[in-house]
C-alpha positions in Angstrom: -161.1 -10.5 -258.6 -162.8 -8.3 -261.0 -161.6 -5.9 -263.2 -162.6 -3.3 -265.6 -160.0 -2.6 -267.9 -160.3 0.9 -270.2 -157.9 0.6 -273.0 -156.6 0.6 -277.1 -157.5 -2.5 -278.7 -155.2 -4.0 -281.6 -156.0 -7.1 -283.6 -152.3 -7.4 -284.5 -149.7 -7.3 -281.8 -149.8 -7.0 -277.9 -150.6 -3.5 -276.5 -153.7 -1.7 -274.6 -156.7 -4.4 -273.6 -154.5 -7.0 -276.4 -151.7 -6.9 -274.2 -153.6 -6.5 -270.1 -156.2 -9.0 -270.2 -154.6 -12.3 -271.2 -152.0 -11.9 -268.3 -154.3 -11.2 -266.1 -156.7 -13.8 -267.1 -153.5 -16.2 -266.6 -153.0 -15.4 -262.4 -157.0 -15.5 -262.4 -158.1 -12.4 -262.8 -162.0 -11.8 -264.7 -161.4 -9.1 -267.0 -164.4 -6.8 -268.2 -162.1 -5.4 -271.6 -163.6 -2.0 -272.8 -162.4 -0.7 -276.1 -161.5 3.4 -276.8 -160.1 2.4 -279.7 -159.7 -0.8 -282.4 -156.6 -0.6 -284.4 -155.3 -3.0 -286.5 -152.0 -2.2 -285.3 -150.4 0.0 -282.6 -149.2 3.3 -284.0 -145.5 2.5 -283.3 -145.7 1.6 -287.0 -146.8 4.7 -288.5 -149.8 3.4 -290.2 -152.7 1.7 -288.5 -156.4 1.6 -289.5 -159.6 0.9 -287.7 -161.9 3.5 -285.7 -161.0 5.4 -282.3 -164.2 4.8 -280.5 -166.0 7.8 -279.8 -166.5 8.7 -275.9 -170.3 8.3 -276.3 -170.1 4.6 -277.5 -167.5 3.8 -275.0 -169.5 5.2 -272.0 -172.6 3.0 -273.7 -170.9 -0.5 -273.1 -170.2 0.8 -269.5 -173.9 1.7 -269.2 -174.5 -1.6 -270.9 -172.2 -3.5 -268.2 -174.1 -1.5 -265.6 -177.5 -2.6 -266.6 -176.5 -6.4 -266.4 -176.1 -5.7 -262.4 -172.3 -6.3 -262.6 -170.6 -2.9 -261.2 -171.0 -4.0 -257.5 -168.5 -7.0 -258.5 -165.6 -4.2 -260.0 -162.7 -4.4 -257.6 -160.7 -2.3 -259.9 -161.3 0.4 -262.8 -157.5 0.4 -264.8 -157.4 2.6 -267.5 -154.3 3.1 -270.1 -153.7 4.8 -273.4 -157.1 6.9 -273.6 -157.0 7.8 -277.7 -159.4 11.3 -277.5 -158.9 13.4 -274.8 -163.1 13.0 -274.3 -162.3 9.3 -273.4 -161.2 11.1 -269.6 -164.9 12.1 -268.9 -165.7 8.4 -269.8 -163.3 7.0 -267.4 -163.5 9.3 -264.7 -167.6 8.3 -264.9 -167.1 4.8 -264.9 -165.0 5.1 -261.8 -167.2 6.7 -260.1 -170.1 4.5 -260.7 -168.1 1.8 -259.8 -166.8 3.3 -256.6 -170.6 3.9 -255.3 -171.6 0.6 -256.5 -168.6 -0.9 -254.3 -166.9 1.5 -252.3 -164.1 -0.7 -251.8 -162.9 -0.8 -255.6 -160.2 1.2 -256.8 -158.8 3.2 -259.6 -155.3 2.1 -261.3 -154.4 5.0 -264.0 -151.0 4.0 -266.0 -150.7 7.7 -267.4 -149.8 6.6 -270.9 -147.9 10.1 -272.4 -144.8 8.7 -274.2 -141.3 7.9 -273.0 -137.7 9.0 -272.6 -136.5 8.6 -276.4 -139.7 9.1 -277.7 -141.3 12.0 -276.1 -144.9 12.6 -275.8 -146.7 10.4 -278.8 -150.6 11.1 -277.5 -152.5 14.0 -278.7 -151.0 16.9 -277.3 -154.3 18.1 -275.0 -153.4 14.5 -273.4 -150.8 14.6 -270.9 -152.1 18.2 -269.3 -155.5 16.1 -268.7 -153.7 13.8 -267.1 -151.9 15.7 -264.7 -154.5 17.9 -263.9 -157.9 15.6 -263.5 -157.1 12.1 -264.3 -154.3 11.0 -261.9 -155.8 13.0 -258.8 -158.2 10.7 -259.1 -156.6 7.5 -259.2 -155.7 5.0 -256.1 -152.5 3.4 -258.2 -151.0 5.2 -260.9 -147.8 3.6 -263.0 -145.6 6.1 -264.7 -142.7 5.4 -266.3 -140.1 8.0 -265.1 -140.7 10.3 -268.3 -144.3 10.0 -267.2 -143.3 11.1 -263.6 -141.7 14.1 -264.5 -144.0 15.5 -266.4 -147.1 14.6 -264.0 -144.6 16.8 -261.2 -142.7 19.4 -263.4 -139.4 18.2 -262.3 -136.7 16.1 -263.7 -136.0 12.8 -261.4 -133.4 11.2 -262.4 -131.2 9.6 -259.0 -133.3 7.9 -256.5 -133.6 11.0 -254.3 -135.2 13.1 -256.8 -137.3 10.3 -258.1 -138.4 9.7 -254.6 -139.6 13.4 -254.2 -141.1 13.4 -257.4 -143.3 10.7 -256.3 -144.3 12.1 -253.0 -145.6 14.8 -254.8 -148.0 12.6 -257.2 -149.4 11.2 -254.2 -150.0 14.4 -252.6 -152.1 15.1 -255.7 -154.6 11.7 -254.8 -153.1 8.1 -255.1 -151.5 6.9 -252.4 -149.9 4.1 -254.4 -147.0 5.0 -257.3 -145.3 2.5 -259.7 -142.5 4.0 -261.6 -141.2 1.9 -264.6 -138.5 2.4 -266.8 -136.1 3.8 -263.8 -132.6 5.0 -265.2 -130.4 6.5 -262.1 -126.8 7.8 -263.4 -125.3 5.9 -260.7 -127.0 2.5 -261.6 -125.0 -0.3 -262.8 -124.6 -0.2 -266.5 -126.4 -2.3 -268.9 -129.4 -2.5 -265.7 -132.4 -0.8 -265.4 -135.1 -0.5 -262.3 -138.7 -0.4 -260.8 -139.7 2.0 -257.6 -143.0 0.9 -256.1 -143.9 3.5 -253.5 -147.2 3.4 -251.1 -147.7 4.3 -247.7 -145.7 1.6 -245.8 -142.5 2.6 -247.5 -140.5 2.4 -250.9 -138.7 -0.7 -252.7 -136.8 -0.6 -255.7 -136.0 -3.6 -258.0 -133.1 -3.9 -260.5 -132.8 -6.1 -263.8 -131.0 -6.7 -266.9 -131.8 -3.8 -269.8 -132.8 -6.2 -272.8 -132.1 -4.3 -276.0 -135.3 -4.2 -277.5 -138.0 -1.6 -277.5 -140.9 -3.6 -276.8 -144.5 -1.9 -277.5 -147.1 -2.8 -274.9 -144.5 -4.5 -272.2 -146.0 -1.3 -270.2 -149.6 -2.1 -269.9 -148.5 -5.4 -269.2 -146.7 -4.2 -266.0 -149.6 -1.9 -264.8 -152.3 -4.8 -265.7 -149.8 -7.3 -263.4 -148.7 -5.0 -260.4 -152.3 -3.7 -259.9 -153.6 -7.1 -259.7 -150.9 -8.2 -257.3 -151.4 -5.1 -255.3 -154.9 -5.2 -255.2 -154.5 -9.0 -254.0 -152.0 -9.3 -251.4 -151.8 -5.5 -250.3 -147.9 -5.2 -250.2 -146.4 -3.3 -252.5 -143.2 -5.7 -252.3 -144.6 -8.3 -253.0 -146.4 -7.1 -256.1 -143.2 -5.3 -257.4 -141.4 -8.6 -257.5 -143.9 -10.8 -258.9 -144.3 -8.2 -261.6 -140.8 -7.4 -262.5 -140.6 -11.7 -263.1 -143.0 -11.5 -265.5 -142.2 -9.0 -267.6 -138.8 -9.9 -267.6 -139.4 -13.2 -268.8 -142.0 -11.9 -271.4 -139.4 -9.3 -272.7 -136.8 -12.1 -272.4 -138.4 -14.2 -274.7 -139.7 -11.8 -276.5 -135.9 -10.8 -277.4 -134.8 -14.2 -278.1 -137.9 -14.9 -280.3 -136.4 -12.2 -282.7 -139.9 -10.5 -283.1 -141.2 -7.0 -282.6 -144.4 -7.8 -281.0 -144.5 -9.4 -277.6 -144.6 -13.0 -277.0 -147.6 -12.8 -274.9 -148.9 -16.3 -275.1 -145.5 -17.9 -275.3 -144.8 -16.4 -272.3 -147.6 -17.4 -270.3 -146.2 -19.6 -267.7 -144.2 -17.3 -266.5 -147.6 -14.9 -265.4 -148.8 -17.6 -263.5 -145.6 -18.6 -261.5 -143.2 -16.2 -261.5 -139.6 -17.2 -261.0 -138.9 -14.1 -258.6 -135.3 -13.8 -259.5 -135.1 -10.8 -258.8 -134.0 -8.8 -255.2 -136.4 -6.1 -253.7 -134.5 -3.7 -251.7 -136.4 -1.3 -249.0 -135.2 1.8 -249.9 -137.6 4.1 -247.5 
């Protein structure tokens, strides 16, 4: 498998393309990283420095990838945190070039707006983009439940809701919806969950809630669940090998006692996850 992965690149840390492509190198996955921007840090700091890639050089390295014959071999376009809102156009190009250089290749968006204690932390012309031309075009997209509402203009919050919520995201284009970062009122305390919704149904998955706030554990999950999905074709199946993964990555992460993932420490645990963790059919 092939993918083309559009994302933030840091030099320090784990988020964007520096958090994706190792995992996904470590299940087997070739990984064609493209840069929109190369931080030395992610902005979860408050100061970083380095250059966000303007769309015209960005859209040069695809042309660049182009020329060497390679788009035919793209199974996947998976784009993240886009920096400038002109880095859409970029994206939206390179998936289609891909697509009619393999028709079979598809388009994993993780709508990367902000989260439910944050808010929105891209520029504010972002999410609206989004919504309105980016995510109708995707096959896979991977909100976190923030994310969803704002994609829909409603406010899921117990399964039901969430559930409609993501029936309307794919009546706007993709047919296959991660949502991460599930919290239902009703859930068990100290637990948090995963929805993975496509045509053959819904499944949910529930784990621990580390206390940590963990900075690229997102792109992480998108990079992991699209790969399994694209793979086996079962959205069970991906949700569960994902949801092992990350836990363990966060789990170590949390026990390491530092801020930035344990990405490489963690490794293992990519390529054979434990699949502790109980998917439940849920529609």
């Amino acid at each position: 498998m092939k993918i083309l992965s559009i994302q933030s690149a840091v030099a320090y840390g784990h988020v964007g393309n520096s958090a994706a492509v190792f995992p996904l190198q470590r299940i087997g996955v070739e990984v064609l990283p493209v840069y929109t921007v190369n931080f030395s840090n992610h902005t979860g700091y408050g100061a970083w420095r380095g250059p966000m890639i303007s769309p015209d050089d960005v859209r040069d390295v695809v042309t660049g990838i182009e020329e060497r014959g390679v788009l035919s071999q793209i199974d996947v376009v998976l784009s993240g945190y886009q920096g400038g809102e002109g880095i859409a156009d970029v994206i939206l190009d390179a998936v289609a070039r891909v697509k009619a250089a393999n028709p079979t290749a598809v388009y994993a968006c993780d709508p990367v707006m902000g989260n439910a204690k944050s808010g929105c932390f891209v520029a504010p012309a972002i999410p609206d983009l989004l919504r309105d031309r980016v995510v109708p075009a995707a096959d896979i997209v991977t909100p976190n439940q923030f994310e969803l509402g704002y994609l829909t203009n409603t406010t899921p919050d117990t399964l039901e809701s969430t559930l409609e919520s993501v029936d309307l995201v794919r009546a706007s284009g993709p047919r296959t919806v991660l949502v991460t970062s599930v919290e239902r009122p009703d859930r068990p305390e100290g637990t948090i969950e995963m929805l993975a919704v496509d045509d053959a149904g819904a499944w949910i998955v529930r784990t621990p809630l580390l206390p940590l706030k963990a900075n690229g554990s997102g792109d992480v999950t998108a990079a992991l669940f699209t790969a399994h999905y694209r793979e086996t074709g079962d959205a069970a199946t991906a949700l569960a090998r994902t949801t092992s993964s990350v836990f363990d990555l966060l789990r170590v992460t949390h026990e390491s006692g530092e801020r930035e993932l344990q990405l490489v420490e963690s490794q293992d645990f990519y390529a054979d996850p434990r699949l502790q963790f109980e998917v439940t059919q849920v529609r």
